[in-house]
N, CA, C and O atoms as a DFTB+ gen file, in Angstrom:
300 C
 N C O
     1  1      12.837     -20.624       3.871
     2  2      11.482     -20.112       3.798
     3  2      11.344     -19.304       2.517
     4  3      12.098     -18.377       2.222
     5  1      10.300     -19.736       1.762
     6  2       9.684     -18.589       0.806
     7  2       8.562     -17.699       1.112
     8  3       7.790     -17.970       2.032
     9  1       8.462     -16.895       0.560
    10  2       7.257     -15.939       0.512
    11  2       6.627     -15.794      -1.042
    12  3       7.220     -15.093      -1.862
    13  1       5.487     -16.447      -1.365
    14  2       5.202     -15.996      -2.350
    15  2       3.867     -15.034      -2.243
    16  3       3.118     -15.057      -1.266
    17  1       3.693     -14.246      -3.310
    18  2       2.586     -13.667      -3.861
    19  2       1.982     -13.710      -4.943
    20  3       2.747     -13.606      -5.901
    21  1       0.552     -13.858      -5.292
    22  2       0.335     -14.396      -6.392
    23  2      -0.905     -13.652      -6.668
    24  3      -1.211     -13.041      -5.643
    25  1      -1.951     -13.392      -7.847
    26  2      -3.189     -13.111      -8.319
    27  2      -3.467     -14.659      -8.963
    28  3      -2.715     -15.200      -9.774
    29  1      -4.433     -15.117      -8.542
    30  2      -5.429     -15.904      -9.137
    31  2      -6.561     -15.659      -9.558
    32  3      -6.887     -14.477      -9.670
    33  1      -7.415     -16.623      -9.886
    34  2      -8.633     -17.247      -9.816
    35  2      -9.247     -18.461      -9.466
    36  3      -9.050     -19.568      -9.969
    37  1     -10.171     -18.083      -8.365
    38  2     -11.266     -18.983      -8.257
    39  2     -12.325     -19.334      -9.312
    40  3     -12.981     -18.509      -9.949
    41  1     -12.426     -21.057      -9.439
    42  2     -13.362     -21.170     -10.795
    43  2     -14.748     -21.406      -9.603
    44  3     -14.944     -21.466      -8.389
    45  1     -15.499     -21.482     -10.930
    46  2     -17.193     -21.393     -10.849
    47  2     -17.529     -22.368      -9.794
    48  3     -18.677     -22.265      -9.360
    49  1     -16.763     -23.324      -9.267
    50  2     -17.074     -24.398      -8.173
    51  2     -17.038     -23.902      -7.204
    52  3     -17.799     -24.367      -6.356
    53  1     -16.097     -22.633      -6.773
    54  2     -15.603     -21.819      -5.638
    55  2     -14.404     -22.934      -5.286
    56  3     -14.208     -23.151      -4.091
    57  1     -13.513     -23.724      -6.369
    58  2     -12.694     -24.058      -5.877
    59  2     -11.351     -23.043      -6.276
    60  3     -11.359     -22.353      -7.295
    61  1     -10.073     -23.071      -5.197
    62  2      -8.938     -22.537      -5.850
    63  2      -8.024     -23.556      -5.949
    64  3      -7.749     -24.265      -4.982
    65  1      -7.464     -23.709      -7.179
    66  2      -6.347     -24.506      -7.400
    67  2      -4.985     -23.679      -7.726
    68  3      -4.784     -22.636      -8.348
    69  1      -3.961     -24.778      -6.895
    70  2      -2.160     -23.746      -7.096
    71  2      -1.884     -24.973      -7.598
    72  3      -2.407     -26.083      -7.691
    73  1      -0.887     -24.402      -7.893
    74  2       0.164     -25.147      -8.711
    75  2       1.521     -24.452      -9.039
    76  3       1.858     -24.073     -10.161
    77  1       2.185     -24.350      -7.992
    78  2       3.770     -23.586      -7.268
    79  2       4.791     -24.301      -7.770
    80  3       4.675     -25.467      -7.394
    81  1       5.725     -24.141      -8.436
    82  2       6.632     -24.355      -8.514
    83  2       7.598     -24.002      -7.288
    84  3       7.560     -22.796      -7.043
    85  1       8.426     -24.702      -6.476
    86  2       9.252     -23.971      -5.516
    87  2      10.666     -24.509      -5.347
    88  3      10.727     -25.729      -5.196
    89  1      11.872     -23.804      -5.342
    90  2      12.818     -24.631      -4.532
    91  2      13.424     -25.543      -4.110
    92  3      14.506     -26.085      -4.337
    93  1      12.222     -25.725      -3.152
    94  2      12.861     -26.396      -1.599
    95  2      12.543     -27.637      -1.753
    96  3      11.627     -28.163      -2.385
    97  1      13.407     -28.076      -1.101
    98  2      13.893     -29.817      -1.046
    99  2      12.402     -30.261      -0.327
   100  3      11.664     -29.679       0.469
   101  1      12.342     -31.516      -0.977
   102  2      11.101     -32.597      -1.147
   103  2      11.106     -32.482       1.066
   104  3      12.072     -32.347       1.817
   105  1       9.670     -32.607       1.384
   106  2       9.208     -32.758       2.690
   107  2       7.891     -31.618       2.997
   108  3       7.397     -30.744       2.285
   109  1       7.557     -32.136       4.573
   110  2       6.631     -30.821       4.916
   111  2       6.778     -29.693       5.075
   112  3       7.760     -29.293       5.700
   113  1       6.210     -29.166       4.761
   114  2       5.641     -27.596       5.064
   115  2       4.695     -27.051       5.395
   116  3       3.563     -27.535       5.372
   117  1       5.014     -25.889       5.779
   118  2       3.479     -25.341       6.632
   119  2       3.245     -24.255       5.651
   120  3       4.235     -23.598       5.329
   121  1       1.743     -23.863       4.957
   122  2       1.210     -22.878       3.944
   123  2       0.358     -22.220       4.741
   124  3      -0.577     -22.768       5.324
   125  1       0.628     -21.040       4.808
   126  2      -0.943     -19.872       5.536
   127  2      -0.788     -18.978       4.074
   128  3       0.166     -18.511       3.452
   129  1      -2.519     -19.016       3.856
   130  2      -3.018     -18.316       2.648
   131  2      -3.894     -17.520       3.447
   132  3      -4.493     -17.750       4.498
   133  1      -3.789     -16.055       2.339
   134  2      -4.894     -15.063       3.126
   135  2      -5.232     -14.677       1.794
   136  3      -4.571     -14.108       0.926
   137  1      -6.590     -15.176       1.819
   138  2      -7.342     -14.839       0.229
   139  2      -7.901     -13.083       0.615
   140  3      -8.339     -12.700       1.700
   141  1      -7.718     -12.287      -0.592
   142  2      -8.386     -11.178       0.004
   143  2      -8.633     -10.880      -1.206
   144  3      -7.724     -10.944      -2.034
   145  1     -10.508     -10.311      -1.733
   146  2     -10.859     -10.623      -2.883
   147  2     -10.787      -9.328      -3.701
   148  3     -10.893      -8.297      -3.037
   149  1     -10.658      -9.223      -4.755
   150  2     -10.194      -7.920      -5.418
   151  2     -11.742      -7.728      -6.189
   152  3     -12.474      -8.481      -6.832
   153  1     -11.800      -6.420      -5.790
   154  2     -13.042      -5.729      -6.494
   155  2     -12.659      -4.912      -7.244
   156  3     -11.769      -4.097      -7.004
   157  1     -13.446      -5.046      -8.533
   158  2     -12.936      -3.532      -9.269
   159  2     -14.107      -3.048     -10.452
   160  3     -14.589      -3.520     -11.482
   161  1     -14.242      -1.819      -9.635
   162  2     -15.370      -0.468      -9.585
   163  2     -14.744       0.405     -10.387
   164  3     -13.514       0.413     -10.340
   165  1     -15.360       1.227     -11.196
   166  2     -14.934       2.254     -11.309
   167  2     -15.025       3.222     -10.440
   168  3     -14.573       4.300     -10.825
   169  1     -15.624       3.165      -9.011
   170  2     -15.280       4.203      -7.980
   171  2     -14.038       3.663      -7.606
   172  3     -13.190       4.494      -7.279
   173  1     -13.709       2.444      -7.573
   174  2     -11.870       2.039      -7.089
   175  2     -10.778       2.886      -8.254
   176  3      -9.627       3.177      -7.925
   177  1     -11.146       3.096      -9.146
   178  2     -10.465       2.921     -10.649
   179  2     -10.278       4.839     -10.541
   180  3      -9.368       5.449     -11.104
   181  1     -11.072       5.316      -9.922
   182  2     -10.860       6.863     -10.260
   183  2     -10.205       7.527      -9.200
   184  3     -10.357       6.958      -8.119
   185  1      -9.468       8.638      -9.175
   186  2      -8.349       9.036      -8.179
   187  2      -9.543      10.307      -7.250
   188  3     -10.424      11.086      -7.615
   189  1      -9.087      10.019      -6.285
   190  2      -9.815      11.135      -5.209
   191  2      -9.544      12.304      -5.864
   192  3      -8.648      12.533      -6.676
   193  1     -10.588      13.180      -5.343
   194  2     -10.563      14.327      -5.509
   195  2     -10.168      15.207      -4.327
   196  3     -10.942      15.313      -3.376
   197  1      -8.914      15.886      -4.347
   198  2      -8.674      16.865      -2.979
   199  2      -9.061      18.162      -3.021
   200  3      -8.498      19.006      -2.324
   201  1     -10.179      18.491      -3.936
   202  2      -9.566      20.121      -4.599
   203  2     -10.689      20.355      -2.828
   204  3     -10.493      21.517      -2.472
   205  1     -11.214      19.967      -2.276
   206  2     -12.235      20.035      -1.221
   207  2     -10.400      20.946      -0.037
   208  3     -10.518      22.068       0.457
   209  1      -9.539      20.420       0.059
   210  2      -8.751      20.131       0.980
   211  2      -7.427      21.582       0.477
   212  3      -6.562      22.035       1.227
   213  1      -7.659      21.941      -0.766
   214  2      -6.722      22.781      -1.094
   215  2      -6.988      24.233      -0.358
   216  3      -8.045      24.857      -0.269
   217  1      -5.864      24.516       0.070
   218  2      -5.586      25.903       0.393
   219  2      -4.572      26.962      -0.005
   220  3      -3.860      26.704      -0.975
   221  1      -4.417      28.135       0.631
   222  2      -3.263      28.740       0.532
   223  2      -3.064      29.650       1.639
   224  3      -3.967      30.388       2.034
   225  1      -1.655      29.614       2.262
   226  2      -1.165      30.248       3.677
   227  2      -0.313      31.596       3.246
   228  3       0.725      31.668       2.587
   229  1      -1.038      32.546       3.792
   230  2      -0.118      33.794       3.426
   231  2       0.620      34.246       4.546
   232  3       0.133      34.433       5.660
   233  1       2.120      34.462       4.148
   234  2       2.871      34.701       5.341
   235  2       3.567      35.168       5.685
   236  3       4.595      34.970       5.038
   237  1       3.707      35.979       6.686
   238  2       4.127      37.905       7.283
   239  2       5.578      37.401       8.033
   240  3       5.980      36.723       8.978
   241  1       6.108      38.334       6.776
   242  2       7.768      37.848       7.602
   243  2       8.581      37.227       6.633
   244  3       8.271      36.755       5.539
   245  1       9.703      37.305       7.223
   246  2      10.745      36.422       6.658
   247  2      10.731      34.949       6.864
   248  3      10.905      34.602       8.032
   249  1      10.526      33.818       5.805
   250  2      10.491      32.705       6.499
   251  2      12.154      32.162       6.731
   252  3      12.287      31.063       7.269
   253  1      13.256      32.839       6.373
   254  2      14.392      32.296       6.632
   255  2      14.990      32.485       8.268
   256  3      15.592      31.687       8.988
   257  1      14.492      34.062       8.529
   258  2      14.381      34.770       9.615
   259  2      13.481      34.080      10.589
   260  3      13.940      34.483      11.658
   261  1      12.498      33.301      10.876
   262  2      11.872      32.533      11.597
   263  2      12.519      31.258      11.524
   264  3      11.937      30.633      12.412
   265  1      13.089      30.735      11.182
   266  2      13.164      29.574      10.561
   267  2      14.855      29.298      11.646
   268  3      15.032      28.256      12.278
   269  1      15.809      30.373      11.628
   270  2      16.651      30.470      12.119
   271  2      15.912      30.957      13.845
   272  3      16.159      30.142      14.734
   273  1      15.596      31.425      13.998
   274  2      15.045      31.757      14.798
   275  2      14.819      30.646      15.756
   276  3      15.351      30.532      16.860
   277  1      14.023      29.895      15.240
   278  2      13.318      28.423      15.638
   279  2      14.154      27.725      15.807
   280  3      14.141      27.111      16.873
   281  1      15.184      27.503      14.926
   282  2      16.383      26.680      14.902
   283  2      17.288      26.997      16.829
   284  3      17.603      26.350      17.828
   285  1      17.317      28.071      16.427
   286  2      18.659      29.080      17.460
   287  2      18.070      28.812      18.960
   288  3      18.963      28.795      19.808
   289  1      16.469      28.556      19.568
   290  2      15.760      28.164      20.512
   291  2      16.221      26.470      20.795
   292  3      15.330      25.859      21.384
   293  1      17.353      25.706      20.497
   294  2      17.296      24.497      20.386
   295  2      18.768      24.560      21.112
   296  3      19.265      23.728      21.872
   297  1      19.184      25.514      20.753
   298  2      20.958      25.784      21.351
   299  2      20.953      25.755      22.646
   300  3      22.003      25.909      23.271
């Protein structure tokens, strides 16, 4: 068995043509294609913005001292 992956194009007919080179010894085979069409936006093209999601946690205590702590509840 192979697995290939590939980027094409569909021409202006809406036909797709392959043309695979493969392997495997002359006979049948079974092909499942899953066309899935690539869009590209410049809303795809630009990276999210998280600054919405940024925080900061201020925190009372020792975190090594909790941390062991938490650990030592497992014994």
């Amino acid at each position: 068995m192979e697995i290939l992956q590939l980027t094409t194009t569909i021409d202006g007919a809406g036909y797709l043509n392959l043309r695979i080179p493969t392997q495997l010894a002359a006979g049948n085979v079974e092909i499942v294609i899953v066309l899935n069409p690539i869009f590209l936006t410049n809303e795809s093209l630009s990276k999210y913005d998280f600054s919405d999601l940024v925080g900061r946690l201020i925190w009372q205590g020792d975190p090594v001292v909790v941390q062991r702590t938490l650990r030592d509840e497992w014994r």
